[in-house]
PDB file of N, CA, C and O in Angstrom:
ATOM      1  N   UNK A   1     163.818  23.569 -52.071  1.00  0.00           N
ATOM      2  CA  UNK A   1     163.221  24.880 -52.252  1.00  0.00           C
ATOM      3  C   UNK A   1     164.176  25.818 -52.994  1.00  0.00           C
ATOM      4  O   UNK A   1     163.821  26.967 -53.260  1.00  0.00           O
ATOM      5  N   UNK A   2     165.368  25.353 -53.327  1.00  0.00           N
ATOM      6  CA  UNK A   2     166.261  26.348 -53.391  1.00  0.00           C
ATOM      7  C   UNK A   2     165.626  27.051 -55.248  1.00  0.00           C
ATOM      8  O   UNK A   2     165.708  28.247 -55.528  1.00  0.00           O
ATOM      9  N   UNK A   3     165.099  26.069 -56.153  1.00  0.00           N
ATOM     10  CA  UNK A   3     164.742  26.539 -57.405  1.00  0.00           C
ATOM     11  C   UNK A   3     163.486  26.833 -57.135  1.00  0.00           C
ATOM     12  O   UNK A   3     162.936  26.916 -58.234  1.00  0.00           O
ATOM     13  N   UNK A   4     162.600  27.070 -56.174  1.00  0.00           N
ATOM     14  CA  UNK A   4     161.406  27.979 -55.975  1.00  0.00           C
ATOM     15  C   UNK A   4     161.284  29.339 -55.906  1.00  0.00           C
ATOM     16  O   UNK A   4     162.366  29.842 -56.209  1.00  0.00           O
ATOM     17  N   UNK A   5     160.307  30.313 -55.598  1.00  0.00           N
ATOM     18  CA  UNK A   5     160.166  31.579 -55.195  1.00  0.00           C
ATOM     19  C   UNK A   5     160.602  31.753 -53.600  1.00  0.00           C
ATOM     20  O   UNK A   5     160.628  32.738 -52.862  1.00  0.00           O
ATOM     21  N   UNK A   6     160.915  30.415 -53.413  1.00  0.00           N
ATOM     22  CA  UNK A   6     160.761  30.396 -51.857  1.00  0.00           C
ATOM     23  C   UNK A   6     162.291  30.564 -51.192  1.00  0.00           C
ATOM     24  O   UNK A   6     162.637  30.644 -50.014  1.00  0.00           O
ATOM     25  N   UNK A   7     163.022  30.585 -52.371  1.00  0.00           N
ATOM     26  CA  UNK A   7     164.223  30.119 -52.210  1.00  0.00           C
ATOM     27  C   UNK A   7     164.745  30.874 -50.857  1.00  0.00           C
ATOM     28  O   UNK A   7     165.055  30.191 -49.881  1.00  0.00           O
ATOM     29  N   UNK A   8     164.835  32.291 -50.822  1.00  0.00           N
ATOM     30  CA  UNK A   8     165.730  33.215 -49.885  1.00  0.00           C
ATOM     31  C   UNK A   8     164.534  33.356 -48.473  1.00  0.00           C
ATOM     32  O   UNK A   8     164.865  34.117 -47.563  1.00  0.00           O
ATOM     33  N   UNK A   9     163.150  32.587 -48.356  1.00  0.00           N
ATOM     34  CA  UNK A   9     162.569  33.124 -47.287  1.00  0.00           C
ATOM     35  C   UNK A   9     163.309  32.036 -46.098  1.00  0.00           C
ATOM     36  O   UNK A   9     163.847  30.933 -45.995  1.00  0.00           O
ATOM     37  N   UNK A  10     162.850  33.366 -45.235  1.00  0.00           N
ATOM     38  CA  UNK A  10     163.789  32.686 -43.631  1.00  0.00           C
ATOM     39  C   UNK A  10     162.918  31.020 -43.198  1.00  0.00           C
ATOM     40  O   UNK A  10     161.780  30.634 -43.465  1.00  0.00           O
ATOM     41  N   UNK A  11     163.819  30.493 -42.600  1.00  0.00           N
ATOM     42  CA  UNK A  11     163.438  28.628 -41.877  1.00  0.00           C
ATOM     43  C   UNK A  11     163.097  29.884 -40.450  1.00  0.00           C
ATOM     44  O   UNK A  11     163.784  30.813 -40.025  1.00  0.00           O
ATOM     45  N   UNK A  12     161.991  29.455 -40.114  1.00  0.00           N
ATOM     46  CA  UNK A  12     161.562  29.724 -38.384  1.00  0.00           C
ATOM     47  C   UNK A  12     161.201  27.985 -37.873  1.00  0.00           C
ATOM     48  O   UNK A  12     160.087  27.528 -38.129  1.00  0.00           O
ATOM     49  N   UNK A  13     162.204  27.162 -37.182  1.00  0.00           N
ATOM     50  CA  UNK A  13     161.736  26.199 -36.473  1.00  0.00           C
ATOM     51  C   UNK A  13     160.867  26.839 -35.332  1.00  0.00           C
ATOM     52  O   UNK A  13     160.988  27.863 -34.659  1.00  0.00           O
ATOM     53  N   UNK A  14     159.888  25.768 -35.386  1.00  0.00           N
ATOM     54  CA  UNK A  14     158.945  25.977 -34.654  1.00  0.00           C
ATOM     55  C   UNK A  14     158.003  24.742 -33.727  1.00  0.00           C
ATOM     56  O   UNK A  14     157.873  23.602 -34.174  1.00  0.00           O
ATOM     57  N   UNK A  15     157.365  25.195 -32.338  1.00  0.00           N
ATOM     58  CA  UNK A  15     156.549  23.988 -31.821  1.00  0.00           C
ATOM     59  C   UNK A  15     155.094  24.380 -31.708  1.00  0.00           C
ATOM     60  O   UNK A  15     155.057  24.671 -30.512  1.00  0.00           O
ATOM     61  N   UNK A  16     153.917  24.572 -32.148  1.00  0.00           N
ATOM     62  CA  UNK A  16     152.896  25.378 -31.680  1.00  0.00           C
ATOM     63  C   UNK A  16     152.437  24.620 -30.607  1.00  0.00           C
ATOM     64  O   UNK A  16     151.732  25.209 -29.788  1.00  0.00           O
ATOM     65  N   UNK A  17     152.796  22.894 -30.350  1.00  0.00           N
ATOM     66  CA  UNK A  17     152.089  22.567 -29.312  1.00  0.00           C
ATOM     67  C   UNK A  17     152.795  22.717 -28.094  1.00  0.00           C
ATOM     68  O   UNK A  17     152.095  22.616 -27.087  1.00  0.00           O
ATOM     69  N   UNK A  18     154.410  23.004 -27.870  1.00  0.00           N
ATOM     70  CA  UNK A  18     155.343  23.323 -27.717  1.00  0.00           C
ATOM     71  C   UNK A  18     155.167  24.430 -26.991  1.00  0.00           C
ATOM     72  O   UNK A  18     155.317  24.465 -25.769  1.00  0.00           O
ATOM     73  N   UNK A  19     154.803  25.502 -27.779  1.00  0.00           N
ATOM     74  CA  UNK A  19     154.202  27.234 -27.569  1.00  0.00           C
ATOM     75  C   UNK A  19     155.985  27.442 -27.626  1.00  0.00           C
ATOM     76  O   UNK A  19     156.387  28.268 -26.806  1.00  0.00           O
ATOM     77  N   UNK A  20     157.126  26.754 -28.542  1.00  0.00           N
ATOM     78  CA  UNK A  20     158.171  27.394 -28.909  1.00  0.00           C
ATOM     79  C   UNK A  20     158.417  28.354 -29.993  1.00  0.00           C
ATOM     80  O   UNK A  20     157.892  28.392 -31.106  1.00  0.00           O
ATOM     81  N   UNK A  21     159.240  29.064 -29.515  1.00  0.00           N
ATOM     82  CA  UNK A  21     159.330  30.242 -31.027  1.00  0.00           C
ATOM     83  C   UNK A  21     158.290  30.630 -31.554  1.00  0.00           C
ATOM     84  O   UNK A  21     158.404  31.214 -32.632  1.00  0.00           O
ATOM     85  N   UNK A  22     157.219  30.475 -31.093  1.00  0.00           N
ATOM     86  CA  UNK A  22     156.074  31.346 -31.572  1.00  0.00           C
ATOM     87  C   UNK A  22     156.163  32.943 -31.721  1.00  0.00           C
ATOM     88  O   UNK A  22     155.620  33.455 -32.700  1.00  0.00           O
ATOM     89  N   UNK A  23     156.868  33.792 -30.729  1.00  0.00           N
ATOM     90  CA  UNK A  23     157.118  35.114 -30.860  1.00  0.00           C
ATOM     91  C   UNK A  23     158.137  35.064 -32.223  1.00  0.00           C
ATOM     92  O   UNK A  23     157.851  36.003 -32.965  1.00  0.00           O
ATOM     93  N   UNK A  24     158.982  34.429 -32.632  1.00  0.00           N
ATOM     94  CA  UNK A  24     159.703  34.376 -33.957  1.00  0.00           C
ATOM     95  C   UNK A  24     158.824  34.812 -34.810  1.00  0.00           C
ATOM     96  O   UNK A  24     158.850  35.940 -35.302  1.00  0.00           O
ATOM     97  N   UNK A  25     157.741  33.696 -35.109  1.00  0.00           N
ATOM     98  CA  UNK A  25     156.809  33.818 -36.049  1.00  0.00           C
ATOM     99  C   UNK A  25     156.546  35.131 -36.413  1.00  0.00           C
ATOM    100  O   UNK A  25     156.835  35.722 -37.453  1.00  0.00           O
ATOM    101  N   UNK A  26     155.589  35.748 -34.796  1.00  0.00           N
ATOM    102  CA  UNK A  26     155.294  37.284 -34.829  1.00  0.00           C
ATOM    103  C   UNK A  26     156.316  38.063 -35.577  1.00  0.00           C
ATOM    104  O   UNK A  26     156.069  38.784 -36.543  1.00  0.00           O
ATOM    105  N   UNK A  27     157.364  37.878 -35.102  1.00  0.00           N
ATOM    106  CA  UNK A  27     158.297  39.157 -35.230  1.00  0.00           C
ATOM    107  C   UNK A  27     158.591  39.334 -36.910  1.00  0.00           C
ATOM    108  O   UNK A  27     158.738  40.365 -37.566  1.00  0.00           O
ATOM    109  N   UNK A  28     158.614  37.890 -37.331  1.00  0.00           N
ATOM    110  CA  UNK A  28     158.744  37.492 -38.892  1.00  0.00           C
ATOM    111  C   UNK A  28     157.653  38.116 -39.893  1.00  0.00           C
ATOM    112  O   UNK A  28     157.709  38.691 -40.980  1.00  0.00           O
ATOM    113  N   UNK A  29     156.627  37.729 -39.003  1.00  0.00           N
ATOM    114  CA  UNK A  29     155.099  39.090 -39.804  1.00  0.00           C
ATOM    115  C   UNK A  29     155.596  40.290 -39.464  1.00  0.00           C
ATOM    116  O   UNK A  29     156.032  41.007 -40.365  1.00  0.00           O
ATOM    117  N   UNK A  30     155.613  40.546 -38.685  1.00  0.00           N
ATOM    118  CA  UNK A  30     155.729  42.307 -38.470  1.00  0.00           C
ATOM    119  C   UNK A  30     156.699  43.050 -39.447  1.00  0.00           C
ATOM    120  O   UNK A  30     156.487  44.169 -39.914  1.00  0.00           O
ATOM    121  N   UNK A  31     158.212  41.969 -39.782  1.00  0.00           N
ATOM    122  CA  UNK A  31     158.805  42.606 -40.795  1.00  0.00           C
ATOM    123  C   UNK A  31     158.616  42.407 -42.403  1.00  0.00           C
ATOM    124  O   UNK A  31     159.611  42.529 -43.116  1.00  0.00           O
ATOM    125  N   UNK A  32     157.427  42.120 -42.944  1.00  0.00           N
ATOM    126  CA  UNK A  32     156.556  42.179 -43.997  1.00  0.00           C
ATOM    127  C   UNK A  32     156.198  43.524 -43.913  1.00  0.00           C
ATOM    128  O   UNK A  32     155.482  44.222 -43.194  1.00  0.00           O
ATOM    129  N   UNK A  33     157.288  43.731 -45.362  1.00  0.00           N
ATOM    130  CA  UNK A  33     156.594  45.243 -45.832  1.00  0.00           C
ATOM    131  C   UNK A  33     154.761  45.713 -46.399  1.00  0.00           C
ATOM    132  O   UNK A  33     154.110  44.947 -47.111  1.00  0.00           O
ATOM    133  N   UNK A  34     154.342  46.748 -46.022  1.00  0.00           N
ATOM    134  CA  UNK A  34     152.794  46.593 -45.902  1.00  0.00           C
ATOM    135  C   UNK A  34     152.926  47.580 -47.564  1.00  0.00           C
ATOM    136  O   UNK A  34     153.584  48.562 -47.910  1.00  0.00           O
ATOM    137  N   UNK A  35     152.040  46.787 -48.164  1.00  0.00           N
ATOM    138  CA  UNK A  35     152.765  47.327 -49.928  1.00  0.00           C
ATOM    139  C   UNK A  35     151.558  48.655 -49.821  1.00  0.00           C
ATOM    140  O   UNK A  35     150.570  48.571 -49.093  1.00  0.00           O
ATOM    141  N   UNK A  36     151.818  49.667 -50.553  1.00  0.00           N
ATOM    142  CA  UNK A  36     151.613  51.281 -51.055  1.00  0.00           C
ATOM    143  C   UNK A  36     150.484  50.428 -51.582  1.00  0.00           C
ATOM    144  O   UNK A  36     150.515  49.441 -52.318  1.00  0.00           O
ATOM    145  N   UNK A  37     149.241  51.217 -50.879  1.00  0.00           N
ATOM    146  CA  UNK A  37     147.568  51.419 -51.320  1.00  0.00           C
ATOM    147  C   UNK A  37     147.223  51.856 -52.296  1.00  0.00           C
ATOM    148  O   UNK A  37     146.526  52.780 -51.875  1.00  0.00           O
ATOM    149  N   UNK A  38     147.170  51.908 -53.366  1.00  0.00           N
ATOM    150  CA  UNK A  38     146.663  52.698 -54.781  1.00  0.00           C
ATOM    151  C   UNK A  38     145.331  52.806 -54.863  1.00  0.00           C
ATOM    152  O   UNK A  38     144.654  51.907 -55.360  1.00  0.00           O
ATOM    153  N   UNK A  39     144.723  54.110 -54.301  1.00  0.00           N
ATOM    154  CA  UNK A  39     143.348  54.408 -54.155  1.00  0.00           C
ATOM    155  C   UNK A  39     142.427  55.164 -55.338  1.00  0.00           C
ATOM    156  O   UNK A  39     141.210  55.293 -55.470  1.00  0.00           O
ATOM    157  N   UNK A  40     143.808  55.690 -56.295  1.00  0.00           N
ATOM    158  CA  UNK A  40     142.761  56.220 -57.132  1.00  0.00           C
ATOM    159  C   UNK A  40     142.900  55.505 -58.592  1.00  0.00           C
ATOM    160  O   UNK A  40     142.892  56.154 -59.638  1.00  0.00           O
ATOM    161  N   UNK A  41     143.008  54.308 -58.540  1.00  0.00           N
ATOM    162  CA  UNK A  41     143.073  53.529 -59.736  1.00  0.00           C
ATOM    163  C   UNK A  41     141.846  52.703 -60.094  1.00  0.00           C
ATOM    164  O   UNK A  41     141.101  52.607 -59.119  1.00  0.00           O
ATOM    165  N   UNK A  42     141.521  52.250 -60.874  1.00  0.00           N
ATOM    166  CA  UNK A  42     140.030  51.279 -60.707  1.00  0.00           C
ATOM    167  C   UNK A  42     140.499  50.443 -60.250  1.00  0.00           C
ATOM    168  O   UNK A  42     141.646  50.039 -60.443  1.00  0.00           O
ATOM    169  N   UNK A  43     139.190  49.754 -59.113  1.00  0.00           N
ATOM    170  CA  UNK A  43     139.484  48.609 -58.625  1.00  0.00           C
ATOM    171  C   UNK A  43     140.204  46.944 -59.455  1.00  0.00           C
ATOM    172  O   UNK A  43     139.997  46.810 -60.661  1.00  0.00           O
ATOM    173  N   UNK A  44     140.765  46.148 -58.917  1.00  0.00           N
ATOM    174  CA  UNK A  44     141.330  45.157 -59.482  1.00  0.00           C
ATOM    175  C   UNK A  44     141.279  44.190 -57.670  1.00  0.00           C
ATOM    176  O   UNK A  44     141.615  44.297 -56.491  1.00  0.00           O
ATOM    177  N   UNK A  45     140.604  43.309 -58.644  1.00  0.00           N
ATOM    178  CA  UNK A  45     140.431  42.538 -56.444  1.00  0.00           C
ATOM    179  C   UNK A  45     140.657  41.058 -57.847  1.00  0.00           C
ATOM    180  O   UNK A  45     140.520  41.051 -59.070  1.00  0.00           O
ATOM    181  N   UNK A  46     141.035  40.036 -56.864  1.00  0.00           N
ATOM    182  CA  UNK A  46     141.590  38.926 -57.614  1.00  0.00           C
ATOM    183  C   UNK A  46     140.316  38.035 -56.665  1.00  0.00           C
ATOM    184  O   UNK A  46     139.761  38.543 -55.691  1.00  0.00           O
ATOM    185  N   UNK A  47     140.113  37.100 -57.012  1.00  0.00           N
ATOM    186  CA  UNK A  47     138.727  36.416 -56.831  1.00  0.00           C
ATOM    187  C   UNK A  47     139.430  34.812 -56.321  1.00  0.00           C
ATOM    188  O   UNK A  47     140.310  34.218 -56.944  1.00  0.00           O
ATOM    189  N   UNK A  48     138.952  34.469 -55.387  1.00  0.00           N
ATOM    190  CA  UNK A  48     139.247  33.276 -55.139  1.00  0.00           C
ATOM    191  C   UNK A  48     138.128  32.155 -54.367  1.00  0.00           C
ATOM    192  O   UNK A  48     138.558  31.150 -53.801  1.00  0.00           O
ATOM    193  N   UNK A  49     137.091  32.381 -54.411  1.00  0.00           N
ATOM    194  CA  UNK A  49     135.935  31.753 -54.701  1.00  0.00           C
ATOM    195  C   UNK A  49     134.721  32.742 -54.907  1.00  0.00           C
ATOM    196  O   UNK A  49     134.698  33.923 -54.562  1.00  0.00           O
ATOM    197  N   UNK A  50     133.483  31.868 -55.682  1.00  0.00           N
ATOM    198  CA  UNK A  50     132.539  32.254 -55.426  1.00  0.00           C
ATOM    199  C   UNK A  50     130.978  31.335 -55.430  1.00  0.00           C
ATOM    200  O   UNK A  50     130.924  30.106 -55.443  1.00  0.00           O
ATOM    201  N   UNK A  51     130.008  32.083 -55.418  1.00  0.00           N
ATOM    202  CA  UNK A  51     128.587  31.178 -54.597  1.00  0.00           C
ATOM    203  C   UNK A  51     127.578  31.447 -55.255  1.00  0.00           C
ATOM    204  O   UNK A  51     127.198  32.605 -55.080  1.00  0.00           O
ATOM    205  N   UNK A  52     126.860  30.736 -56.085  1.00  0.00           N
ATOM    206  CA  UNK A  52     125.796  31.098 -56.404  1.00  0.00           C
ATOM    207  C   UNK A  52     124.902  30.905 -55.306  1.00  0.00           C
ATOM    208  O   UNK A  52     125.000  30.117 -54.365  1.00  0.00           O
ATOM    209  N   UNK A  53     123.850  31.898 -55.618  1.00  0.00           N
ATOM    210  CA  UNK A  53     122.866  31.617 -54.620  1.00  0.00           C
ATOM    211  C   UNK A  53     121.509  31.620 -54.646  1.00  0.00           C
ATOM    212  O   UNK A  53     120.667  31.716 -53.753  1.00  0.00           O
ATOM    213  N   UNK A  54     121.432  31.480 -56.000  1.00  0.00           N
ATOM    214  CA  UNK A  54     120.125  31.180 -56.883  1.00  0.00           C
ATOM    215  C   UNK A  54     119.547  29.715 -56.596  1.00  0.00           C
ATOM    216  O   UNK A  54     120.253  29.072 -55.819  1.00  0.00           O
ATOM    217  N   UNK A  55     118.726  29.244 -56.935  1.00  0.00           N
ATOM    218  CA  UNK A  55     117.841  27.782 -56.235  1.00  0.00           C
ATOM    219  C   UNK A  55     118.128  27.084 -57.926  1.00  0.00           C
ATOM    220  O   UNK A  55     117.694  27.495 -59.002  1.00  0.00           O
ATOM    221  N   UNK A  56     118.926  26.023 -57.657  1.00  0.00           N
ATOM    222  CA  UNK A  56     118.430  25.055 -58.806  1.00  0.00           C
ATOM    223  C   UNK A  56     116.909  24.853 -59.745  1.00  0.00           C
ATOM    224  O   UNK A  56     115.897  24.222 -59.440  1.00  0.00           O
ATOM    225  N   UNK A  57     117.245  25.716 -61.072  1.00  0.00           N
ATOM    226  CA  UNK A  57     116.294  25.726 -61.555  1.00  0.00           C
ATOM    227  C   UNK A  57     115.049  26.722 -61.806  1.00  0.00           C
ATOM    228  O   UNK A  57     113.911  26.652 -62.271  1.00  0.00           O
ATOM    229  N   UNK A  58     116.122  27.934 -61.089  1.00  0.00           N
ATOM    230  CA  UNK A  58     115.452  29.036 -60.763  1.00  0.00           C
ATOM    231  C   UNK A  58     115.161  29.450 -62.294  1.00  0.00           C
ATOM    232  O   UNK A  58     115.981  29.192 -63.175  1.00  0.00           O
ATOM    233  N   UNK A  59     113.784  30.192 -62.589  1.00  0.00           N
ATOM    234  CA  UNK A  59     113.705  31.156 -63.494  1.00  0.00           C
ATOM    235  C   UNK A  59     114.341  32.505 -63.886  1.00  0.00           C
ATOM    236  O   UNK A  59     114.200  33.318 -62.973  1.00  0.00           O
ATOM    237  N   UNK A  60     115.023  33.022 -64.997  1.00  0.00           N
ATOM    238  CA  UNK A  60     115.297  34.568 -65.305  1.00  0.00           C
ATOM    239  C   UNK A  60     115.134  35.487 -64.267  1.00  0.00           C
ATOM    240  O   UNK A  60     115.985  36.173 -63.701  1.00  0.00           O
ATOM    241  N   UNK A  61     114.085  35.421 -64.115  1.00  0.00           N
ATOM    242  CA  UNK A  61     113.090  36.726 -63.674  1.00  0.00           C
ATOM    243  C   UNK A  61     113.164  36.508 -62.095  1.00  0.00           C
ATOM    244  O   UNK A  61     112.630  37.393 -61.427  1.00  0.00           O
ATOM    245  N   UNK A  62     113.617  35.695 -61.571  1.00  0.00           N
ATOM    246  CA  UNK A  62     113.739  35.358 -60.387  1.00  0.00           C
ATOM    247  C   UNK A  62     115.281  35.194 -59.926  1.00  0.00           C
ATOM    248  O   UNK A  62     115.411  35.016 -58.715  1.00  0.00           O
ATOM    249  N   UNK A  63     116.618  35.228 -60.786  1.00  0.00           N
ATOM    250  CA  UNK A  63     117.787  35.255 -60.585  1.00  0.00           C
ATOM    251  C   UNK A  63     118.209  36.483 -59.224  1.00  0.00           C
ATOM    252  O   UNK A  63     117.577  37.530 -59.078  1.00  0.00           O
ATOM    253  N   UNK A  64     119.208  36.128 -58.473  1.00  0.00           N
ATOM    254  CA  UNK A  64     119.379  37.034 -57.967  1.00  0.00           C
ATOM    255  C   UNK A  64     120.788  37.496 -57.957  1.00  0.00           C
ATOM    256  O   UNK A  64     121.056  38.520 -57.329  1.00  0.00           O
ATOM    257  N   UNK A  65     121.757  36.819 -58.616  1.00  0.00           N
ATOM    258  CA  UNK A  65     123.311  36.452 -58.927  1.00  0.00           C
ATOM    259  C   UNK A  65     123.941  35.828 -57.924  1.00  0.00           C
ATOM    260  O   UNK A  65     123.493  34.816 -57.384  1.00  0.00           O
ATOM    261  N   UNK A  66     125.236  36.504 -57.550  1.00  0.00           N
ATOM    262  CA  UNK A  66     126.076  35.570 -56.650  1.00  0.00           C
ATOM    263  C   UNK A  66     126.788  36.600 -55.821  1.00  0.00           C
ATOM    264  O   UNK A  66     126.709  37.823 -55.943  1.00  0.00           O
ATOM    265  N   UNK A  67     127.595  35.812 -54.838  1.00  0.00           N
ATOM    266  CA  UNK A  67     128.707  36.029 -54.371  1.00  0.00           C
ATOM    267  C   UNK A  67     129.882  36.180 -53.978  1.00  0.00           C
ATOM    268  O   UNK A  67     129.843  35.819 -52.802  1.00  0.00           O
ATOM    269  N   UNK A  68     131.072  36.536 -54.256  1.00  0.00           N
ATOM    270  CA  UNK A  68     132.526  36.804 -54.905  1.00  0.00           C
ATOM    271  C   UNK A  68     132.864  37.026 -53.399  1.00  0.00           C
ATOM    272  O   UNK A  68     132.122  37.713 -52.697  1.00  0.00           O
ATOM    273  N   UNK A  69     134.322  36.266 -52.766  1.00  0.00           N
ATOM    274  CA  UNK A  69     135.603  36.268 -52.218  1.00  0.00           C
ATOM    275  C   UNK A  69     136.844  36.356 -52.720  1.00  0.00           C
ATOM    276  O   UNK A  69     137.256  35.451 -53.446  1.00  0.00           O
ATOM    277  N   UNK A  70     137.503  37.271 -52.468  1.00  0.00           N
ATOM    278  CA  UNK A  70     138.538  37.773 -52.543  1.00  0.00           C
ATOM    279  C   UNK A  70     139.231  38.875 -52.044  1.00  0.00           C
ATOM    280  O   UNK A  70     138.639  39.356 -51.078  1.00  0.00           O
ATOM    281  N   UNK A  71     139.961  39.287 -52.251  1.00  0.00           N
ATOM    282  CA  UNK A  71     141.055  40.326 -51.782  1.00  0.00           C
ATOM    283  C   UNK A  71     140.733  41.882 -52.900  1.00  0.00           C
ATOM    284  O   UNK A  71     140.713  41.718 -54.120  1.00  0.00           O
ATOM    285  N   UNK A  72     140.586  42.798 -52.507  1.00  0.00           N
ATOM    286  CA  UNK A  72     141.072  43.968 -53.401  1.00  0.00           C
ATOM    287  C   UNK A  72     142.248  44.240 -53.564  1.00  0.00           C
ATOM    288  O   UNK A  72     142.786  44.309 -52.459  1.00  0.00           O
ATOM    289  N   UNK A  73     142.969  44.442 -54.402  1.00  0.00           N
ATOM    290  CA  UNK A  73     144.337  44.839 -54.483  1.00  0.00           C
ATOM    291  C   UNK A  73     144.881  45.827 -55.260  1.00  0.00           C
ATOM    292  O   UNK A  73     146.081  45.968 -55.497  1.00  0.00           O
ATOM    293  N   UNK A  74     143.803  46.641 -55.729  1.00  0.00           N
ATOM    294  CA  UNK A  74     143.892  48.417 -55.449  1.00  0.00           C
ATOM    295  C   UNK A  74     142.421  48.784 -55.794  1.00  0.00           C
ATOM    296  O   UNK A  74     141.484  48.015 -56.007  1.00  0.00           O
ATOM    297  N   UNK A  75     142.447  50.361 -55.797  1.00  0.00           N
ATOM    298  CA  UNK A  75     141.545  50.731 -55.871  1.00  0.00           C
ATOM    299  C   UNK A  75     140.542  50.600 -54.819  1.00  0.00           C
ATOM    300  O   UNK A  75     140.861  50.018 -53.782  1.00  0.00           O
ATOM    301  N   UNK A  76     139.130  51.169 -54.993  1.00  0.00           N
ATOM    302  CA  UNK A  76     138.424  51.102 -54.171  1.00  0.00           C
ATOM    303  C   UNK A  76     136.614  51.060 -54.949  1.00  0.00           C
ATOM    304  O   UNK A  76     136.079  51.581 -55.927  1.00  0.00           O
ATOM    305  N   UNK A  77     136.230  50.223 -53.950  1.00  0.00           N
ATOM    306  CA  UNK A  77     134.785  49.893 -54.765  1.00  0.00           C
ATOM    307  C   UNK A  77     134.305  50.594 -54.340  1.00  0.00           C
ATOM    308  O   UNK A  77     134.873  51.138 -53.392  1.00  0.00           O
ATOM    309  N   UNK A  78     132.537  51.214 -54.848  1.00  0.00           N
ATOM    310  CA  UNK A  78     132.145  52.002 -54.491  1.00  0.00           C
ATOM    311  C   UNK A  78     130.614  52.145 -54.976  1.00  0.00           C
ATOM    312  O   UNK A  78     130.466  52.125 -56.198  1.00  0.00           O
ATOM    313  N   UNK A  79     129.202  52.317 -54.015  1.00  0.00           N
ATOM    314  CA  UNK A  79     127.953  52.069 -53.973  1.00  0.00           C
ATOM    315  C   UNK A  79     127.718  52.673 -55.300  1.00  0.00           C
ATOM    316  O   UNK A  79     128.138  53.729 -55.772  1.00  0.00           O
ATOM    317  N   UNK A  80     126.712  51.479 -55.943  1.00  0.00           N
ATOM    318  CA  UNK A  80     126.648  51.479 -57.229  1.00  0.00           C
ATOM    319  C   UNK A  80     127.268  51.449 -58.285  1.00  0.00           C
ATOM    320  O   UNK A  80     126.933  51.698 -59.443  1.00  0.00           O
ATOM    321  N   UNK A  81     128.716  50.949 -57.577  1.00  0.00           N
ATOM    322  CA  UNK A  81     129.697  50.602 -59.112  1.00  0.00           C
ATOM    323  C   UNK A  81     129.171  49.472 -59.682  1.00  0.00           C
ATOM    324  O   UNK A  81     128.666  48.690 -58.877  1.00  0.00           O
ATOM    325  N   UNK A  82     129.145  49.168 -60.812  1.00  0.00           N
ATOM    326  CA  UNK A  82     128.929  48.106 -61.804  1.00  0.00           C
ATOM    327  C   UNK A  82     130.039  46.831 -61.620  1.00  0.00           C
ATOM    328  O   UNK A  82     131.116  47.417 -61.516  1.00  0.00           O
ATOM    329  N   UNK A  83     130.210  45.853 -61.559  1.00  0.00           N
ATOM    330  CA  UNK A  83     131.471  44.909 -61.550  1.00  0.00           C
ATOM    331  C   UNK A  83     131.114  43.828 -61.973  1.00  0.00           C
ATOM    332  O   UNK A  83     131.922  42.904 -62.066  1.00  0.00           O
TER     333      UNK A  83
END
């Protein structure tokens, strides 16, 4: 790991079946800085799946589009925004 991004993150040995060092874990999230909200920027959300949900073979006129998962990662959406 040492030529990764990963290089400087902390080793937590661990047992979950164990139920060892599990509070480590916790304590290891909690000191994850919670990054500055940028609310008045246009939205930017990064997409990591999505679903159509239209019927094989559906007609135009009968489309109804899809459905998008992901994260927002600023900004904020808002009823009747376009995307």
């Amino acid at each position: 790991m040492k030529d990764s991004i990963c290089k400087n993150a902390p080793i937590i040995p661990i047992s979950a079946q164990m139920k060892y060092n599990i509070d480590g874990i916790l304590e290891a999230l909690c000191e994850i800085p919670i990054p500055a909200r940028r609310l008045d920027v246009p939205p930017r959300m990064i997409i990591i799946r999505s679903f159509d949900v239209n019927k094989p073979g559906a007609e135009i006129d009968t489309l109804k589009g899809g459905v998008v998962g992901g994260s927002i990662l600023e900004g904020v959406l808002e009823l009747g925004m376009e995307v």
